[in-house]
N, C-alpha and C positions, 0 to 999 in steps of 0.2 A: 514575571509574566503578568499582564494587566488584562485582568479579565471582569473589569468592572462593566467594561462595557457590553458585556454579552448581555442579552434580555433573558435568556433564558440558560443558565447556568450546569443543571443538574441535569443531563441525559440519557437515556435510555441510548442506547447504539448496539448494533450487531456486526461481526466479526466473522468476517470468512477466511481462509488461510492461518488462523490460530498455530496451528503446526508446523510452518515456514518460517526461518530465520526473522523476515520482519513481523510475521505478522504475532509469531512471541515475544517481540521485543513491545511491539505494540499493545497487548494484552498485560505487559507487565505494567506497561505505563499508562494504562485504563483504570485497571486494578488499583494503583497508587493514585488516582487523581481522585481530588473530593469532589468533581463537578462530574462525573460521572456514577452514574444511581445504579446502573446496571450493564450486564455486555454476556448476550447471547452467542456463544461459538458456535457458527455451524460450521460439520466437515464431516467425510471420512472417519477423521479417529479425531476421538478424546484431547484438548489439548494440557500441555503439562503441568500449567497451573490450577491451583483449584483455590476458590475464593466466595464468601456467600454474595457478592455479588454478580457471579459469571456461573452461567447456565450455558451447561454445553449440549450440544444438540447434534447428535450422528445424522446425516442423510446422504443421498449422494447428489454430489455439485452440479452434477451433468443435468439434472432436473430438478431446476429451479423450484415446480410447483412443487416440488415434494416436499420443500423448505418454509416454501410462502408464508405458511400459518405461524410461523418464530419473528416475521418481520413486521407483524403489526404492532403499532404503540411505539416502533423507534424512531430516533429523527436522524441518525445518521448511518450509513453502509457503510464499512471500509472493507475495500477489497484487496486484500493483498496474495492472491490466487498466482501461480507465475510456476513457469517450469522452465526446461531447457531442451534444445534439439536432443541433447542424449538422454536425457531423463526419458523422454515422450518416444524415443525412436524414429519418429516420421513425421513429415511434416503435416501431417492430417492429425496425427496424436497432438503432437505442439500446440496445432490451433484449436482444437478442442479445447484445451486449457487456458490458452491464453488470448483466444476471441471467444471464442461459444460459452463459454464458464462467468467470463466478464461481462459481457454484455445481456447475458440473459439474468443475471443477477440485477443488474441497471435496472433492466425495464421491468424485474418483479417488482422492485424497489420503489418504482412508482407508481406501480397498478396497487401497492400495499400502506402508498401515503407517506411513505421515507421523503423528506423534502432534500436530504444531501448523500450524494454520492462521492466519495472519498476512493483512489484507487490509485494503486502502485503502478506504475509503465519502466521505462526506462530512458537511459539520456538515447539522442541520436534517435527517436523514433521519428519516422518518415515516408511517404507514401511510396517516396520514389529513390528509398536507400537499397543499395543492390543486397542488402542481406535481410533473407525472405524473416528473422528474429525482429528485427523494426521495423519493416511492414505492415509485419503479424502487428504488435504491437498499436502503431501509428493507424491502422483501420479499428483494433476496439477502441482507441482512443475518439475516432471521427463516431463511429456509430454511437457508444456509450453517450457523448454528447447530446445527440440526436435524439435518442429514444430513452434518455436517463432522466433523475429528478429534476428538478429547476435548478438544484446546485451542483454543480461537479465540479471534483479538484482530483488535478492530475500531477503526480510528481513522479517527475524523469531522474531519478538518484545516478549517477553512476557507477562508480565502481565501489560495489558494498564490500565493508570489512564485518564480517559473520561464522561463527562457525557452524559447519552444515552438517546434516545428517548426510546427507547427499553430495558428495566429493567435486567439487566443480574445478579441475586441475589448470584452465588457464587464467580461471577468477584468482583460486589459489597463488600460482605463480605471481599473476599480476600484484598480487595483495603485499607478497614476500618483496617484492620487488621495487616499490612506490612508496611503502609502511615506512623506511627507515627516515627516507625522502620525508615525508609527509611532516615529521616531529620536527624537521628545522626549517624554522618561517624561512628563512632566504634563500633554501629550496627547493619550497614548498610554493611560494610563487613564481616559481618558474616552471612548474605543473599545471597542466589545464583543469579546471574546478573537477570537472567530471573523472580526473587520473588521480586524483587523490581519493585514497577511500576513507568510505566514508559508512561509520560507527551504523548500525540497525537501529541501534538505540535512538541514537541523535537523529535520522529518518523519524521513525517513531516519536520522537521529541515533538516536531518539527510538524505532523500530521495530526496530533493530539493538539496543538496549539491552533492550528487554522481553523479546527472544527470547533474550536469552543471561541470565535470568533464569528462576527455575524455577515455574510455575502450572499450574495444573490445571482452572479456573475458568475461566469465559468473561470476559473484559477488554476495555470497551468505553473507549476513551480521545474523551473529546470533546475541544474547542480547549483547554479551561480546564485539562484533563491532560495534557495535550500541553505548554502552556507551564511546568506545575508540575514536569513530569519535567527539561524541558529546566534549568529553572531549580537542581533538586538535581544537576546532570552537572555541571553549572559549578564 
């Protein structure tokens, strides 16, 4: 990984979803980097790692200002906040989590002086995809833009291989299904990028490498950049 070219190296960053499949993988791979000085968990609950650089920090997600004062002095947000229609029960629950949680996080983030917004979506988000999950998705993606830092980077993963607190039985299936597929390159390309899954870790690889990288542009990585990065790390 060539990170000579970054100006500024050693980061302070905060961490929302700590306790979600990525956002522990994430935290693991903060935790292990030398270019990160520090990393703030806010959530709900305690995340499972403990390290003298990560300061966990209880609040609730739903209000943002209640968090604010943990966000200043960092330079990057990674949001990895996300549920599912059965997790949440309704789709007003859903979007609570995965618009109102996102985007109000954004724009504390830049009322607080965070220059980079870092956040998990998924593949297939879309304004005008018939399943109200990419919708959801594809409008915090449009507004977080919008009303977020000057940087945002957005990565569309598809089908994550994790294991969950939280039983997600068609990810599950899917995962059983594709996994075996996945391990032989010849066919493994005859999979679409987004049907192979794909490791939290290596997500996490993959979103710790951009941020210690210098942009100013807004960076949407879908499956097919997601595996091309990982592939140049190697």
């Amino acid at each position: 990984m060539d990170l000579d070219v970054h100006p500024k190296p050693y980061l302070n960053v905060v961490l929302l979803g700590a306790t979600g499949a990525t956002g522990e993988a994430l935290l693991l791979q903060l935790i292990q980097s030398q270019y990160i000085a520090s990393v703030r968990c806010i959530g709900r609950r305690l995340p499972r790692y403990e390290h003298p650089k990560v300061e966990a920090i209880t609040a609730p997600l739903d209000q943002a200002v209640e968090y604010a004062h943990a966000l200043w002095g960092a330079s990057v947000l990674f949001c990895c906040l996300g549920t599912t229609m059965k997790q949440a029960g309704s789709r007003p629950a859903f979007r609570a989590v995965d618009y109102s949680m996102v985007v109000d996080a954004a724009i504390m983030a830049k009322e607080t002086g965070i220059g980079h917004f870092s956040m998990v979506s998924a593949a297939g988000s879309s304004a005008s995809s018939p399943f109200f999950y990419s919708r959801v998705k594809a409008e915090a993606e449009s507004t977080v833009t919008k009303a977020g830092p000057e940087r945002i980077s957005i990565f569309r993963p598809g089908l994550l291989d994790a294991a969950r607190e939280n039983h997600r039985m068609m990810e599950a299936t899917a995962r059983s299904l594709l996994r075996p597929l996945a391990k032989f390159p010849p066919l493994a390309k005859l999979l679409p990028t987004a049907a192979r899954p794909l490791a939290v870790s290596d997500l996490a690889k993959v979103m710790l490498h951009e941020a210690l990288h210098p942009a100013t542009e807004l960076q949407i990585y879908e499956p097919q950049d997601i595996a091309d990065c990982l592939g140049r790390m190697k």
